[in-house]
Kinemage of the C-alpha trace (Angstrom):
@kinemage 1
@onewidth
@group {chain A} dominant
@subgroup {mainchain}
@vectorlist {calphas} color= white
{ca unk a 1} P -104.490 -21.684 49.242
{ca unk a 2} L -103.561 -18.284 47.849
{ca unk a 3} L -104.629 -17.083 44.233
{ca unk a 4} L -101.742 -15.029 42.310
{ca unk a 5} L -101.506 -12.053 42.047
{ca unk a 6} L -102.378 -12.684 38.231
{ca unk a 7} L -105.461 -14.136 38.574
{ca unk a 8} L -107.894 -13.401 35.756
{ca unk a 9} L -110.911 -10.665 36.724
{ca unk a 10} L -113.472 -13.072 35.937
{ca unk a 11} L -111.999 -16.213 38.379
{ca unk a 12} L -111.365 -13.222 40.993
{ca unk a 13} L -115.123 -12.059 41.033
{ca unk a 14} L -116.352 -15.621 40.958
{ca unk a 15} L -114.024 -16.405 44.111
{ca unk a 16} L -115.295 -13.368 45.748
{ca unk a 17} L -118.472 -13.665 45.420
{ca unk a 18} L -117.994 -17.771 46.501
{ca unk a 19} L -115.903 -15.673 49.410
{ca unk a 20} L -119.054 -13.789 50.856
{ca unk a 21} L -121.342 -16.343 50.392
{ca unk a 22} L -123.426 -14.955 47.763
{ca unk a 23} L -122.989 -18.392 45.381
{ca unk a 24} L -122.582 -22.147 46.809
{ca unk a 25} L -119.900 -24.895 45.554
{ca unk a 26} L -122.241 -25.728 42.278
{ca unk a 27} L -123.041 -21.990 41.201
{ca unk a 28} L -118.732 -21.573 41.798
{ca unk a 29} L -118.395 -24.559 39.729
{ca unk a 30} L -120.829 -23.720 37.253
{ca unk a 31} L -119.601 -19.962 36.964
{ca unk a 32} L -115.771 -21.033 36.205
{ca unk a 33} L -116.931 -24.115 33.561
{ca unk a 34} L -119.088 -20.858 31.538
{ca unk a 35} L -115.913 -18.491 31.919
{ca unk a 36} L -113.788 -21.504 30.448
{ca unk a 37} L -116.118 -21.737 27.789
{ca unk a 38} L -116.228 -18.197 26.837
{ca unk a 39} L -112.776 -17.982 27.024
{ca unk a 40} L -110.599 -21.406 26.352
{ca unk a 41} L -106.911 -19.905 27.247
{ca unk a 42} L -108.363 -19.612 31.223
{ca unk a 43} L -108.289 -23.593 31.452
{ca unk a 44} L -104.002 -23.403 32.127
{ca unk a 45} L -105.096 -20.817 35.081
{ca unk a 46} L -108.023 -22.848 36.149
{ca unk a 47} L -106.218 -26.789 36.102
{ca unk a 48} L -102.827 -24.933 37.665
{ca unk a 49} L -104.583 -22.626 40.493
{ca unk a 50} L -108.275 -23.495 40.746
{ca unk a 51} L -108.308 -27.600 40.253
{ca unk a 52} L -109.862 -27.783 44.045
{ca unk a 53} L -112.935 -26.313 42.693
{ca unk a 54} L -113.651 -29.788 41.347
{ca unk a 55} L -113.407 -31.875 43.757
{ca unk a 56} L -116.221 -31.413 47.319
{ca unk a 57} L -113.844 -33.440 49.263
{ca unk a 58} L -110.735 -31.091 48.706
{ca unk a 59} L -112.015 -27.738 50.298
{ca unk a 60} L -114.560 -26.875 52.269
{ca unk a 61} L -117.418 -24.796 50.898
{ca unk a 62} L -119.281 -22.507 52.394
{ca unk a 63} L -122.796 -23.916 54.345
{ca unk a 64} L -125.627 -21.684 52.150
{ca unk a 65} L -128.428 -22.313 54.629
């Protein structure tokens, strides 16, 4: 799935770093609940775009080991 073009810095450089393998499906999860909390207005971009972070059986994460 694609992420706008207006996706906020913070989701981008969690995705990216998710992307090269340097954090696994919890850290990704964990990373995007503490920018949330930091920031409430990101929830909209995160429940529209990013809702398949939640859920293990809806994408498939990266193998860490």
């Amino acid at each position: 799935m694609p992420i706008p073009n207006n996706t906020p810095a913070i989701f981008d450089k969690i995705l990216a770093d998710y992307r090269h393998g340097t954090i696994d499906a919890d850290v990704t999860r964990a990373r995007i609940a503490d920018a949330i909390k930091g920031k409430p207005e990101l929830q909209a971009f995160k429940d529209k775009h990013l809702a398949w972070t939640d859920h293990d059986d809806a994408v498939e994460w990266l193998d860490m080991n």
